[in-house]
ROLO-52671 format. One line per field, with one value per atom (N, C-alpha, C, O): residue in one letter; residue number from 1; atom name; x, y, z. Coordinates in steps of 0.05 Angstrom, whole numbers, plus 5000, padded with zeros to 4 digits. Example, Ala and Ser with C-alpha at 12.3 -4.5 7.8 and 13.67 -1.06 7.14 Angstrom:
BEGIN
residuo <- a, a, a, a, s, s, s, s
num <- 1, 1, 1, 1, 2, 2, 2, 2
atomo <- N, CA, C, O, N, CA, C, O
c1 <- 5264, 5246, 5264, 5285, 5257, 5273, 5258, 5268
c2 <- 4886, 4910, 4934, 4934, 4955, 4979, 5001, 5023
c3 <- 5156, 5156, 5156, 5169, 5142, 5143, 5157, 5161
END
This chain:
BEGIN
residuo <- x, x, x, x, x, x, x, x, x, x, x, x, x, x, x, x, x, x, x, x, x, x, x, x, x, x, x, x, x, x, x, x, x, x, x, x, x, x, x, x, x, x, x, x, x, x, x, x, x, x, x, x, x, x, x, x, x, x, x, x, x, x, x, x, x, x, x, x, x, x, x, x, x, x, x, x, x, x, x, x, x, x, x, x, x, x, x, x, x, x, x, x, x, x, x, x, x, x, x, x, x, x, x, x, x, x, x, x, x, x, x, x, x, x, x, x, x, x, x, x, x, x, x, x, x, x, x, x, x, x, x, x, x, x, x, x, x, x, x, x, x, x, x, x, x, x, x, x, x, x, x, x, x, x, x, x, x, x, x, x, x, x, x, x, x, x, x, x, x, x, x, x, x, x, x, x, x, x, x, x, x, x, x, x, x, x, x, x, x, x, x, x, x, x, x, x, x, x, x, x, x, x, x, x, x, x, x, x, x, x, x, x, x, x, x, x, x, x, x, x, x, x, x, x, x, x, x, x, x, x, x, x, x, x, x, x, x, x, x, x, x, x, x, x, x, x, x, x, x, x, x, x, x, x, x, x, x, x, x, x, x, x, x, x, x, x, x, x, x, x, x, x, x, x, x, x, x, x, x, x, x, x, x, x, x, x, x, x, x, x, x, x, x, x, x, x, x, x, x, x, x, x, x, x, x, x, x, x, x, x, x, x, x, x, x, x, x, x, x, x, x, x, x, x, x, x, x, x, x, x, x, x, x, x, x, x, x, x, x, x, x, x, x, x, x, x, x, x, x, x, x, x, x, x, x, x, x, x, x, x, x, x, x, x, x, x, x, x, x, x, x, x, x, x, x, x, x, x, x, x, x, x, x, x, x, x, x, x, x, x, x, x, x, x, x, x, x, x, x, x, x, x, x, x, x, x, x, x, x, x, x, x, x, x, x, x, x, x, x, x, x, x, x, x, x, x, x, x, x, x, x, x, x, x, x, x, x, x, x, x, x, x, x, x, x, x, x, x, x, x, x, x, x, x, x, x, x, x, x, x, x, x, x, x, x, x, x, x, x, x, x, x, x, x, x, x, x, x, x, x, x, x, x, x, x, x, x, x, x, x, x, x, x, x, x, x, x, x, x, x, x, x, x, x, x, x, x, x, x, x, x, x, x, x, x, x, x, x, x, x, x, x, x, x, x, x, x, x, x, x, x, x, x, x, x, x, x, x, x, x, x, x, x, x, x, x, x, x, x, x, x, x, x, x, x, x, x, x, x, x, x, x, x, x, x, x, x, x, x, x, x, x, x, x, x, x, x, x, x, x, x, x, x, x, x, x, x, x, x, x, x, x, x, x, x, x, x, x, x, x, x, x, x, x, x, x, x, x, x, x, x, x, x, x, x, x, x, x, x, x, x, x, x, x, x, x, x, x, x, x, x, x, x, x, x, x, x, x, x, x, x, x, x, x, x, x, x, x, x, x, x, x, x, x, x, x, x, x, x, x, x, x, x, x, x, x, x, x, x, x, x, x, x, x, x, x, x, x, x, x, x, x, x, x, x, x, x, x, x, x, x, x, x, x, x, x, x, x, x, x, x, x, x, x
num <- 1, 1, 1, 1, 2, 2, 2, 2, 3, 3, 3, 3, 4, 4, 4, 4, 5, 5, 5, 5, 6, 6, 6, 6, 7, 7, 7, 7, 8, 8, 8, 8, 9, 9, 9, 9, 10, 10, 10, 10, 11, 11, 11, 11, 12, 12, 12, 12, 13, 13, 13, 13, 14, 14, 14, 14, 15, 15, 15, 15, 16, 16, 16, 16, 17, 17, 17, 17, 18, 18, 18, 18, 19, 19, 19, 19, 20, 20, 20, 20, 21, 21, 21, 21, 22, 22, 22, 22, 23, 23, 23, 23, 24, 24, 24, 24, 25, 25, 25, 25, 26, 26, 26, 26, 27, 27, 27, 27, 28, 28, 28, 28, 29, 29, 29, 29, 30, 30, 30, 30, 31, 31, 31, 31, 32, 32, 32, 32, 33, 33, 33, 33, 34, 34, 34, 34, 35, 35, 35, 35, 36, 36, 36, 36, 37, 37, 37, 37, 38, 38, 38, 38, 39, 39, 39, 39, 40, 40, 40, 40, 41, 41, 41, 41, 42, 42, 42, 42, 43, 43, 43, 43, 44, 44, 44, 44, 45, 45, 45, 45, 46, 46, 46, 46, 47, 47, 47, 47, 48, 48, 48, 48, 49, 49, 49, 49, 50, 50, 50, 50, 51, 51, 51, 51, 52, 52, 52, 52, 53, 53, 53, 53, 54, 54, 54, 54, 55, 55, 55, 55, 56, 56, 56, 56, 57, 57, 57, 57, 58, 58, 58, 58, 59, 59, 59, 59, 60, 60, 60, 60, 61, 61, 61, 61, 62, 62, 62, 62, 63, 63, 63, 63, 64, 64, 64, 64, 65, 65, 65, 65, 66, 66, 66, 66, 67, 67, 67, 67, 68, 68, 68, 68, 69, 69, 69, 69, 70, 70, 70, 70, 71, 71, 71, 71, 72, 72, 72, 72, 73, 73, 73, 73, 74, 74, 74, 74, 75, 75, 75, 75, 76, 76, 76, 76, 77, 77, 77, 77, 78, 78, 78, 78, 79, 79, 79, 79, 80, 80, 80, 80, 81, 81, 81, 81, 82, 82, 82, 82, 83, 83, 83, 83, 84, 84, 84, 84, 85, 85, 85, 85, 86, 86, 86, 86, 87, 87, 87, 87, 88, 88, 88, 88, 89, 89, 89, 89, 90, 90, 90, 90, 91, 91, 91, 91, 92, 92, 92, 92, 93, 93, 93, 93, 94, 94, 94, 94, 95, 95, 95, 95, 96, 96, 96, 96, 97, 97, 97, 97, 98, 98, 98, 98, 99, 99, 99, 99, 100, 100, 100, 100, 101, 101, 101, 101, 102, 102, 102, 102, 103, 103, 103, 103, 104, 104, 104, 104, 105, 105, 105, 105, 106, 106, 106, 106, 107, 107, 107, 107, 108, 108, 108, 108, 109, 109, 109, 109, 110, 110, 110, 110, 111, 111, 111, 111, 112, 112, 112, 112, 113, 113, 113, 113, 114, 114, 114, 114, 115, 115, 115, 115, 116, 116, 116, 116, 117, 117, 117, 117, 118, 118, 118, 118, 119, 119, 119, 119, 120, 120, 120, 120, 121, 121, 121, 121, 122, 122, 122, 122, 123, 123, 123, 123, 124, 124, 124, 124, 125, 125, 125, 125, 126, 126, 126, 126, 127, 127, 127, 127, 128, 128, 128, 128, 129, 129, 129, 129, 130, 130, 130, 130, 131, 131, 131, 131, 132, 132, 132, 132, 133, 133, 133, 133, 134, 134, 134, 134, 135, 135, 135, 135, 136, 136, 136, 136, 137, 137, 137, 137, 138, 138, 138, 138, 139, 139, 139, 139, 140, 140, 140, 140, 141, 141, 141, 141, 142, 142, 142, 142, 143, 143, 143, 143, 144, 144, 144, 144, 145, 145, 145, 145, 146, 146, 146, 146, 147, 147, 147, 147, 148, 148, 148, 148, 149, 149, 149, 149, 150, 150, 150, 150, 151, 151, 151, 151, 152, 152, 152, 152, 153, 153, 153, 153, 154, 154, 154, 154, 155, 155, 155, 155, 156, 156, 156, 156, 157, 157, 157, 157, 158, 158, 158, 158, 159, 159, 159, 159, 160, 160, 160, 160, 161, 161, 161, 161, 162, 162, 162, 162, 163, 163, 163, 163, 164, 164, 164, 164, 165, 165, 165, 165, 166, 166, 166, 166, 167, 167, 167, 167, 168, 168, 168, 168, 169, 169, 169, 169, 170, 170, 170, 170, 171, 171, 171, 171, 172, 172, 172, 172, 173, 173, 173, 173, 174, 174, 174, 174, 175, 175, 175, 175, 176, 176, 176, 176
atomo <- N, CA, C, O, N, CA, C, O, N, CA, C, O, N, CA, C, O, N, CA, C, O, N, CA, C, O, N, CA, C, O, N, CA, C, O, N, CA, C, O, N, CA, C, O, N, CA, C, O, N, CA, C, O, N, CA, C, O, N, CA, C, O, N, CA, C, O, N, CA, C, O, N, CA, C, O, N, CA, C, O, N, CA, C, O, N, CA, C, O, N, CA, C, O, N, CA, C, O, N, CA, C, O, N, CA, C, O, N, CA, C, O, N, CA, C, O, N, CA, C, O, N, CA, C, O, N, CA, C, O, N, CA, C, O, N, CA, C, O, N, CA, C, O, N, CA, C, O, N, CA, C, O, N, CA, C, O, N, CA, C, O, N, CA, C, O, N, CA, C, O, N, CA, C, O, N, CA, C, O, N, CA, C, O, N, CA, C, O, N, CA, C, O, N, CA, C, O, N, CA, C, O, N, CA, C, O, N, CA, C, O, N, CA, C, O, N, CA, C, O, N, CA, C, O, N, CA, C, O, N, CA, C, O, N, CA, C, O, N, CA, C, O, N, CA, C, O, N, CA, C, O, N, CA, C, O, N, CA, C, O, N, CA, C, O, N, CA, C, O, N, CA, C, O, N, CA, C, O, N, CA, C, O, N, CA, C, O, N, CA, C, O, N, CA, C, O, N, CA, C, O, N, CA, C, O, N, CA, C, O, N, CA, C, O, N, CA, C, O, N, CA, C, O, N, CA, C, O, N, CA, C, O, N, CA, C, O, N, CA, C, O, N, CA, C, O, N, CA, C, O, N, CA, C, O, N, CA, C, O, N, CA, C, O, N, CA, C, O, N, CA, C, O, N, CA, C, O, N, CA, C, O, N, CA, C, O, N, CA, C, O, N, CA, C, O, N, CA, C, O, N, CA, C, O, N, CA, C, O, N, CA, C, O, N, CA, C, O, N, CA, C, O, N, CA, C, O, N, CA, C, O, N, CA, C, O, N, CA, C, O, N, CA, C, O, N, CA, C, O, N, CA, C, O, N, CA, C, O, N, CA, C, O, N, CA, C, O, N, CA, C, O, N, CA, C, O, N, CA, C, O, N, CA, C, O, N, CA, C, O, N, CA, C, O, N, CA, C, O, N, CA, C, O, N, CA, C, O, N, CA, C, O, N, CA, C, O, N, CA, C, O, N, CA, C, O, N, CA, C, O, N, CA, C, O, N, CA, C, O, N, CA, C, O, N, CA, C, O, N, CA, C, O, N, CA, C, O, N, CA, C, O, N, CA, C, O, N, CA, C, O, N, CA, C, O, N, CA, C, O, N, CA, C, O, N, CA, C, O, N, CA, C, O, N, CA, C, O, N, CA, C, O, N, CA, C, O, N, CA, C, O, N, CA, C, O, N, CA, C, O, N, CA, C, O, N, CA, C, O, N, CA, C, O, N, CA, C, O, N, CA, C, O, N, CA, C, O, N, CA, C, O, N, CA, C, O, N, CA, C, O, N, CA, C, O, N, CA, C, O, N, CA, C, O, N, CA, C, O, N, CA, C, O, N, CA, C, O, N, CA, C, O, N, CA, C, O, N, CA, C, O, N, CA, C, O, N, CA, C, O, N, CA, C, O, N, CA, C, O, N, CA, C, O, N, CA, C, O, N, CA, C, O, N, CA, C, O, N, CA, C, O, N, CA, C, O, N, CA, C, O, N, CA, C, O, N, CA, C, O, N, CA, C, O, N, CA, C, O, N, CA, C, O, N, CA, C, O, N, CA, C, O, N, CA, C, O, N, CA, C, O
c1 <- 9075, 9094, 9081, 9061, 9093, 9076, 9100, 9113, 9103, 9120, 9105, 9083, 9130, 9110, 9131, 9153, 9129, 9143, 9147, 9138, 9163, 9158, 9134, 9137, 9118, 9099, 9077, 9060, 9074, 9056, 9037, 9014, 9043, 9024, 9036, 9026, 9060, 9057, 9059, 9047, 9070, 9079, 9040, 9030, 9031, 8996, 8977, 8962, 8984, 8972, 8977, 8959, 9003, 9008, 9002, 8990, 9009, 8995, 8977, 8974, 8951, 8920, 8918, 8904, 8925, 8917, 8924, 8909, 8951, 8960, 8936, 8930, 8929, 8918, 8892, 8885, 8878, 8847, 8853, 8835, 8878, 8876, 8899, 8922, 8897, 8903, 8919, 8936, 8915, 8935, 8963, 8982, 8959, 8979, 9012, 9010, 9028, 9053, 9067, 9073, 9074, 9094, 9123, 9132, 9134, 9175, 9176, 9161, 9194, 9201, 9237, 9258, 9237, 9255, 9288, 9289, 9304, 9330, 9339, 9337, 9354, 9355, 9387, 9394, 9397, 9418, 9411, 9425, 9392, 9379, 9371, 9361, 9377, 9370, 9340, 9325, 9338, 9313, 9292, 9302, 9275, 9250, 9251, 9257, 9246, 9229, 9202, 9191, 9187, 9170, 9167, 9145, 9188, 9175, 9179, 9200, 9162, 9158, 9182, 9188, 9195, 9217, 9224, 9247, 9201, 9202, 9186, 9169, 9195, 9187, 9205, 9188, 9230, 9255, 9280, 9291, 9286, 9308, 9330, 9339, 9337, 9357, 9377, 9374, 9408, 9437, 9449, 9439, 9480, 9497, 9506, 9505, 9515, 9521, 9543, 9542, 9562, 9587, 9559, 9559, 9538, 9525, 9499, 9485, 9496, 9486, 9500, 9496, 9518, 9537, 9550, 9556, 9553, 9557, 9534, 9537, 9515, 9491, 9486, 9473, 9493, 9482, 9513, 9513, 9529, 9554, 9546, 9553, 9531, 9532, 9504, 9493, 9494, 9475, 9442, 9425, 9441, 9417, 9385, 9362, 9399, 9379, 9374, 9389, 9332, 9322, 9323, 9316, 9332, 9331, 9349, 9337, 9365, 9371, 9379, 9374, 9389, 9391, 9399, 9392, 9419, 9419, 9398, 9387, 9398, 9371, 9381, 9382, 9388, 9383, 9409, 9411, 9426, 9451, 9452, 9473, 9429, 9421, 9418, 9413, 9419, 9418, 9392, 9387, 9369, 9357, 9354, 9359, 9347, 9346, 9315, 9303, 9313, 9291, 9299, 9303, 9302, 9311, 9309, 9289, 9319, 9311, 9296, 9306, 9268, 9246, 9230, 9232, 9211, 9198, 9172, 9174, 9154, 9136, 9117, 9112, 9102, 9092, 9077, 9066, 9069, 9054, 9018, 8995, 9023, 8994, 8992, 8971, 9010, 9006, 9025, 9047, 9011, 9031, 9039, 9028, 9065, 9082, 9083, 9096, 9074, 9073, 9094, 9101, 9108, 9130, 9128, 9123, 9134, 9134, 9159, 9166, 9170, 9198, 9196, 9172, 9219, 9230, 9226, 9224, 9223, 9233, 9246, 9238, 9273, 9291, 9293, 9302, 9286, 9277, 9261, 9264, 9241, 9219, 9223, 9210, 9243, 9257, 9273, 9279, 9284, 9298, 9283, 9292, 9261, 9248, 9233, 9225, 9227, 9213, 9231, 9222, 9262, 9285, 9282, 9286, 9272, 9274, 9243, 9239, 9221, 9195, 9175, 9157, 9188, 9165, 9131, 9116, 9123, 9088, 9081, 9057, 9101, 9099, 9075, 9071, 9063, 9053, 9055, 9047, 9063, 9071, 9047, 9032, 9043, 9026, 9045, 9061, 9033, 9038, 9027, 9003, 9039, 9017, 9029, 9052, 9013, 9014, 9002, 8987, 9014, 9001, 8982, 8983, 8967, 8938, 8958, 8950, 8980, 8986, 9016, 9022, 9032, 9061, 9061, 9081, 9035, 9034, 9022, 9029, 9012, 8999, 9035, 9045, 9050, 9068, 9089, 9113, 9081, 9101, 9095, 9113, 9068, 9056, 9066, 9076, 9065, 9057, 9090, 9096, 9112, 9134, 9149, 9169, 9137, 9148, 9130, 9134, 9115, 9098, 9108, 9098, 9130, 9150, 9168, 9183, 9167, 9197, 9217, 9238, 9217, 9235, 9238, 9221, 9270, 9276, 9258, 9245, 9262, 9254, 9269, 9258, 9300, 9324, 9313, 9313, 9306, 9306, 9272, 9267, 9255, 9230, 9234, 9221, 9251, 9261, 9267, 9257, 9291, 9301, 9288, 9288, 9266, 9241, 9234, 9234, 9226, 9209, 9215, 9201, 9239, 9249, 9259, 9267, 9271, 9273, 9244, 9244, 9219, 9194, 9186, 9165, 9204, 9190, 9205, 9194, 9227, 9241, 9236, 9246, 9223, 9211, 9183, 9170, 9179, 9144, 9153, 9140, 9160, 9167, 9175, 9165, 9202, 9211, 9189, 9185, 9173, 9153, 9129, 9122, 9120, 9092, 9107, 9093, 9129, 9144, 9135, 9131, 9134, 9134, 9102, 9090, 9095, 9069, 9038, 9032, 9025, 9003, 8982, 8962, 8992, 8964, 8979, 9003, 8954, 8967, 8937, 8914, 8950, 8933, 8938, 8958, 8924, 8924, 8908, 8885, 8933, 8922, 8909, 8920, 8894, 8872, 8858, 8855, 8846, 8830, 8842, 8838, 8857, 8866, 8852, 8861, 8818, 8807, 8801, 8806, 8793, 8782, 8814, 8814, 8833, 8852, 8863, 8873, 8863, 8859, 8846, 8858, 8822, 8804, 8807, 8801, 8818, 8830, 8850, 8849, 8867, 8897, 8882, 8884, 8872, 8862, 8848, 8848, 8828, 8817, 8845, 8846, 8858, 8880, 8896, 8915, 8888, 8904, 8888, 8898, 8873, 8836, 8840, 8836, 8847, 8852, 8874, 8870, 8892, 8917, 8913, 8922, 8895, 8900, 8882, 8882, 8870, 8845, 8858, 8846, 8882, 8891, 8883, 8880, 8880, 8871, 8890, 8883
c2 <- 6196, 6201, 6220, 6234, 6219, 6231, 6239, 6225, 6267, 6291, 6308, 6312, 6315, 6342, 6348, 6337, 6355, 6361, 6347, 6329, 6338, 6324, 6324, 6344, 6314, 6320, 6327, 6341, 6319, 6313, 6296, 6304, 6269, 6253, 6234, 6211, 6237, 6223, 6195, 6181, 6186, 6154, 6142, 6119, 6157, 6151, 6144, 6125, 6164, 6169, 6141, 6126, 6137, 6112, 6092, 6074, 6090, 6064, 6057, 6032, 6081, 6084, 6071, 6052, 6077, 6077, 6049, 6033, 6046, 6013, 5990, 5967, 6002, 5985, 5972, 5948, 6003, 5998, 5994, 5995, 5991, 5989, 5968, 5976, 5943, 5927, 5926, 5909, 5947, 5950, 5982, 5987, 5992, 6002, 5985, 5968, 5988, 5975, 5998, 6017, 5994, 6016, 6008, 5986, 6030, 6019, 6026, 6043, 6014, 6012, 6032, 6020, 6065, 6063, 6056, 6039, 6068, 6059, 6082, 6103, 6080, 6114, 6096, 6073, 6119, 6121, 6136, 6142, 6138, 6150, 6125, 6103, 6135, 6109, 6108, 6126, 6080, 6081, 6100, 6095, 6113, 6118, 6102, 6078, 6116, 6092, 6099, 6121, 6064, 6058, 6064, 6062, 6068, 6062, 6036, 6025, 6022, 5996, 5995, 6011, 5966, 5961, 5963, 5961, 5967, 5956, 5984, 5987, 6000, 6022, 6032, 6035, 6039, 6032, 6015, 6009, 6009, 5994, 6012, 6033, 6002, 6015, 6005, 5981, 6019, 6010, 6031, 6052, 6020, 6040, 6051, 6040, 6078, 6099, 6082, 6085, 6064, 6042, 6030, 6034, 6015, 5995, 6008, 5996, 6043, 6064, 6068, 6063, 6077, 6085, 6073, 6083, 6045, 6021, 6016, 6015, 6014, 6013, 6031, 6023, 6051, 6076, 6077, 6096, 6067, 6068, 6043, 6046, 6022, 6008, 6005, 5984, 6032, 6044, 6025, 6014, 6025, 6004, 6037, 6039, 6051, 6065, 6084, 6093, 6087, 6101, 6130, 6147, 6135, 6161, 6168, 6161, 6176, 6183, 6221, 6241, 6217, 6243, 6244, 6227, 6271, 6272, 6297, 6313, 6293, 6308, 6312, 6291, 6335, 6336, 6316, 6305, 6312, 6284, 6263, 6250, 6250, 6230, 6222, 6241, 6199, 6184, 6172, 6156, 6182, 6167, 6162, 6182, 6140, 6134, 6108, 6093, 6112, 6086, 6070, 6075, 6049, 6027, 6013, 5999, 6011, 6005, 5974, 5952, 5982, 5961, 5966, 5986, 5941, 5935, 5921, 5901, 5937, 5924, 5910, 5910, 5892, 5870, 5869, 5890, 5841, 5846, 5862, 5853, 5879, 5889, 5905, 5917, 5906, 5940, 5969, 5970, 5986, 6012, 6020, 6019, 6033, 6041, 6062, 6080, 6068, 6085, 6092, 6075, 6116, 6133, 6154, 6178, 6143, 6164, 6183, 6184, 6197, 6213, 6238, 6245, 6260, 6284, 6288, 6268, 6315, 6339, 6329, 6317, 6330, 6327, 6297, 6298, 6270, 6255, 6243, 6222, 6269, 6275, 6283, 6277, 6300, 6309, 6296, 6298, 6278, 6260, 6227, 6213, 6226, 6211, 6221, 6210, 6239, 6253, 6264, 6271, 6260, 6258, 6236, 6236, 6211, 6195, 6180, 6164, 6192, 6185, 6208, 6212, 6223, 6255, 6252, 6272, 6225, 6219, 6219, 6223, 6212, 6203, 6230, 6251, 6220, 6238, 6250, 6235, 6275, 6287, 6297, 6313, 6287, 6296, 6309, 6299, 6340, 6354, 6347, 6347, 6341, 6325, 6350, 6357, 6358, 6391, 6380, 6361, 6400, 6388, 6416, 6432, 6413, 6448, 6464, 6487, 6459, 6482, 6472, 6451, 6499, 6496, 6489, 6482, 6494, 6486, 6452, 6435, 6444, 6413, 6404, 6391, 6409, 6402, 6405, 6399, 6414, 6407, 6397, 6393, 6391, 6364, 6341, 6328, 6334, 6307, 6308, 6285, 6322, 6316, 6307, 6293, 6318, 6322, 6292, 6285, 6279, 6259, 6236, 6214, 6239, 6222, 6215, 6196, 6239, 6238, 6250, 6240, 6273, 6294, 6303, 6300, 6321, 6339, 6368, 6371, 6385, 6414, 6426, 6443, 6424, 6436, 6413, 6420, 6389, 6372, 6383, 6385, 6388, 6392, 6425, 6433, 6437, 6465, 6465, 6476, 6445, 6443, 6435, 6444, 6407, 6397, 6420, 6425, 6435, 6460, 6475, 6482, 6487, 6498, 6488, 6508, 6468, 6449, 6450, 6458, 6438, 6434, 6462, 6465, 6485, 6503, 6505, 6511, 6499, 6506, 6480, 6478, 6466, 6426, 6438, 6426, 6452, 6455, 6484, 6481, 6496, 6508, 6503, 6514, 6480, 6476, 6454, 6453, 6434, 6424, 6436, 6427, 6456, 6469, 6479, 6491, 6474, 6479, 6451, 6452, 6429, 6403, 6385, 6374, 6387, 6378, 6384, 6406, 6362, 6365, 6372, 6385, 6357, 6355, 6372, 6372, 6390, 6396, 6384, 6392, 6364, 6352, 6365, 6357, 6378, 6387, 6369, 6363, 6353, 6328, 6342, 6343, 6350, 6364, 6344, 6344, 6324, 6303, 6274, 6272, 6255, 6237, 6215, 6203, 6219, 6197, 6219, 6207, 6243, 6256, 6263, 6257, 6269, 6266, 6245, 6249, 6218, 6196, 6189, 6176, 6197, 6199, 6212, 6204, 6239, 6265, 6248, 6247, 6236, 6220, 6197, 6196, 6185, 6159, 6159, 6142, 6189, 6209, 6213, 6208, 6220, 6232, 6206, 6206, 6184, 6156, 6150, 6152, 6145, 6133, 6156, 6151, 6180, 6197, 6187, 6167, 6196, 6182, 6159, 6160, 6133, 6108, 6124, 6115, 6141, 6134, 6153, 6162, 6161, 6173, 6207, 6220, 6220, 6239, 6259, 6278
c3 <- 2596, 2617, 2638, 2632, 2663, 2680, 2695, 2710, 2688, 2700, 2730, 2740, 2734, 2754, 2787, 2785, 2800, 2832, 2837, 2823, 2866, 2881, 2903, 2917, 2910, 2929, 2908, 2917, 2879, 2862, 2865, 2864, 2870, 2862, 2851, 2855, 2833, 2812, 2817, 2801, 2832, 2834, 2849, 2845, 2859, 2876, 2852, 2849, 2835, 2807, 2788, 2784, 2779, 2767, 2780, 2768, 2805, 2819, 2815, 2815, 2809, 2816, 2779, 2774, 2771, 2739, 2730, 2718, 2739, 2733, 2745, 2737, 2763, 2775, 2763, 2760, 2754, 2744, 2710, 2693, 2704, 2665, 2663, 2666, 2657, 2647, 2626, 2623, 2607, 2589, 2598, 2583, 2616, 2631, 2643, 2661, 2635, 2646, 2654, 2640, 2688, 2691, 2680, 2672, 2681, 2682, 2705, 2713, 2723, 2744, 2746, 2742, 2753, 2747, 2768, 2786, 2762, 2777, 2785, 2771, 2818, 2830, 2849, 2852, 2855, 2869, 2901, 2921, 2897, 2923, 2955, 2952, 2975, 2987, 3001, 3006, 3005, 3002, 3036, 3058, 3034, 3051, 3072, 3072, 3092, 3108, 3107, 3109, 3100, 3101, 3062, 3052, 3050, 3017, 3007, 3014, 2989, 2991, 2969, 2952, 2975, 2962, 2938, 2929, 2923, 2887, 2880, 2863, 2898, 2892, 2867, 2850, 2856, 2852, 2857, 2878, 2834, 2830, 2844, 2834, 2868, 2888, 2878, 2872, 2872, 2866, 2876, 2883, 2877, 2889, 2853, 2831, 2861, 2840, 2821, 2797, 2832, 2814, 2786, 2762, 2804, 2783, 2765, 2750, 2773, 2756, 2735, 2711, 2746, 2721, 2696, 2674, 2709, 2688, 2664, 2640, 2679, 2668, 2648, 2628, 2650, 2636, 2618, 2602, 2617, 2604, 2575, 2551, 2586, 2565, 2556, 2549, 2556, 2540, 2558, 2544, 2580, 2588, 2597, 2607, 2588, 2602, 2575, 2558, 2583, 2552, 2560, 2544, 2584, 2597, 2630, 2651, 2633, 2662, 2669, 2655, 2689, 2699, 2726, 2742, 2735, 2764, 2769, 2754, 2798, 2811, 2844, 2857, 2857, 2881, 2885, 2907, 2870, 2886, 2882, 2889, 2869, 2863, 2835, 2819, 2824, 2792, 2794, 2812, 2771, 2766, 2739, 2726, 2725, 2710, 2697, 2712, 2672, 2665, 2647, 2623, 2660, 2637, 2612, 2614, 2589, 2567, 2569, 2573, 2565, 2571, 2547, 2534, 2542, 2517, 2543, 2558, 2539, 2556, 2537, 2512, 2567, 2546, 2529, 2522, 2513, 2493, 2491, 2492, 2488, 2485, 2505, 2512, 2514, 2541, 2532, 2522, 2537, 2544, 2558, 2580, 2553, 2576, 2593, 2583, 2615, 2630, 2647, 2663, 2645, 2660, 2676, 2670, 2700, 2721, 2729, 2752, 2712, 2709, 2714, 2717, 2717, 2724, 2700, 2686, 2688, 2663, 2652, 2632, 2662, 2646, 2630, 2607, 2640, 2637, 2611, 2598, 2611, 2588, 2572, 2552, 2572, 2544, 2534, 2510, 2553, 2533, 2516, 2498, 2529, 2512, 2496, 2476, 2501, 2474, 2444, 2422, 2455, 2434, 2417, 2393, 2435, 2416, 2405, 2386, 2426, 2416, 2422, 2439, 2397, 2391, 2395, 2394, 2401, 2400, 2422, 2426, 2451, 2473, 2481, 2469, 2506, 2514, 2540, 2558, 2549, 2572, 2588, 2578, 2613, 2627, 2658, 2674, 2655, 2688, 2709, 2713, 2721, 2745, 2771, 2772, 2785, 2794, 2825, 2827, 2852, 2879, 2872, 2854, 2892, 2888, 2902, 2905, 2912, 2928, 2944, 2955, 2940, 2956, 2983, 2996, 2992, 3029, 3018, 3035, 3004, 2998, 2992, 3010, 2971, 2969, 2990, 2985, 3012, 3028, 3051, 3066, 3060, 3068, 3064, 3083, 3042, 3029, 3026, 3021, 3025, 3023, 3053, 3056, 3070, 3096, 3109, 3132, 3094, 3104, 3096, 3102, 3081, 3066, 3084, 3083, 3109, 3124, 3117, 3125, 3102, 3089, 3110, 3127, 3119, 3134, 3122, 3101, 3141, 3123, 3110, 3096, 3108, 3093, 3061, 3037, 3070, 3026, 3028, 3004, 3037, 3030, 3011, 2992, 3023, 3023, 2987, 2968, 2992, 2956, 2943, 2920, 2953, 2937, 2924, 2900, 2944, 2925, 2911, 2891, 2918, 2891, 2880, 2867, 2868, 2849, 2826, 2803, 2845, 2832, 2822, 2810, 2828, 2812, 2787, 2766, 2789, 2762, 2739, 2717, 2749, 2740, 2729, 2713, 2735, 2728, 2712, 2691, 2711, 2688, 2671, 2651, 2667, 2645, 2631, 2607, 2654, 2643, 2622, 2600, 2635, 2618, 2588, 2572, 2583, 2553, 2533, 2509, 2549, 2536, 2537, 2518, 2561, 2575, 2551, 2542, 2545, 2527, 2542, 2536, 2575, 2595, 2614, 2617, 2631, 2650, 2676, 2675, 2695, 2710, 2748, 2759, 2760, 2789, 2797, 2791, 2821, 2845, 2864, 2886, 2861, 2893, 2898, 2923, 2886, 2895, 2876, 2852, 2893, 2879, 2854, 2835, 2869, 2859, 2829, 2808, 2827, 2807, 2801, 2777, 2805, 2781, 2768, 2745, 2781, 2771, 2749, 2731, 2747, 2724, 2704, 2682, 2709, 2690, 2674, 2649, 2688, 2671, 2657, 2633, 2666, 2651, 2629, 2612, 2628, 2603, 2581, 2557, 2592, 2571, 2566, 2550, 2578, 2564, 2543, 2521, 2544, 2528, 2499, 2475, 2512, 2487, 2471, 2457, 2473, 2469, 2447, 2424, 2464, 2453, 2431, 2408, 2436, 2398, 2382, 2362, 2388, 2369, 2370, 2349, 2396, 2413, 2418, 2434
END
């Protein structure tokens, strides 16, 4: 699982990793949030909060949570044969799969810096009042994270933290 702020990394990171490991499967998760402009569609499973809630009523989700106003959630998925599952989730998120799969592995995924994190949030198209709560949010997320987190990974250079995470997958798989 790959925890951490917003203005982390984390979704650049999974992309980057899915891409170069074959046995990587993301979950794709489900948000109540609307969508970015300019974020690519299947970025999340976009629904209105009625077909969240249903969902999560008749038990479809291995994890959800609100955040900032918004529902997100990851859906109960069995990825395919011979891949692992890679999760790009909130804290809170993480602790709840780790309720039900104590082996999983938590990685912090960290920006180098509160002025980098509010770059890369504001590059999203954030106002400065949600970049504002981004951040403090991500501080009280990265605290409650480093309680759970095996890895703790700082995105200062995408391609070399890339590598850092993909180390701690390779670990992982050998029983690491």
């Amino acid at each position: 699982m790959l925890v951490g702020p917003g203005g982390a990394g984390k979704g650049t990171i999974a992309q980057r990793l899915v891409a170069r490991d074959p046995r990587l499967w993301l979950s794709r998760s489900w948000t109540t949030r609307p969508r970015r402009d300019g974020e690519p569609a299947d970025a999340y499973v976009f629904v209105d909060p009625e077909t969240f809630r249903a969902h999560a009523a008749e038990g479809g989700f291995l994890e959800w949570a609100e955040f900032l106003g918004h529902l997100y959630g990851t859906p109960m998925v069995d990825p395919p044969e011979g891949k692992d599952l890679l999760l790009e989730i909130d804290v809170q998120g993480a602790r709840q799969v780790l309720e039900r799969r104590p082996d999983a592995v938590v990685i912090l995924l960290l920006p180098p810096s509160v002025a980098a994190q509010a770059q890369r949030l504001q590059s999203r198209g954030d106002d400065e009042a949600h970049v504002a709560r981004r951040i403090e949010a991500g501080r009280h997320e990265v605290e409650a994270a480093r309680k759970i987190a095996r890895h703790v990974v700082v995105n200062d250079d995408v391609e070399r933290a890339t590598e850092e995470v993909a180390g701690i997958v390779a670990a992982a798989r050998a029983g690491g």
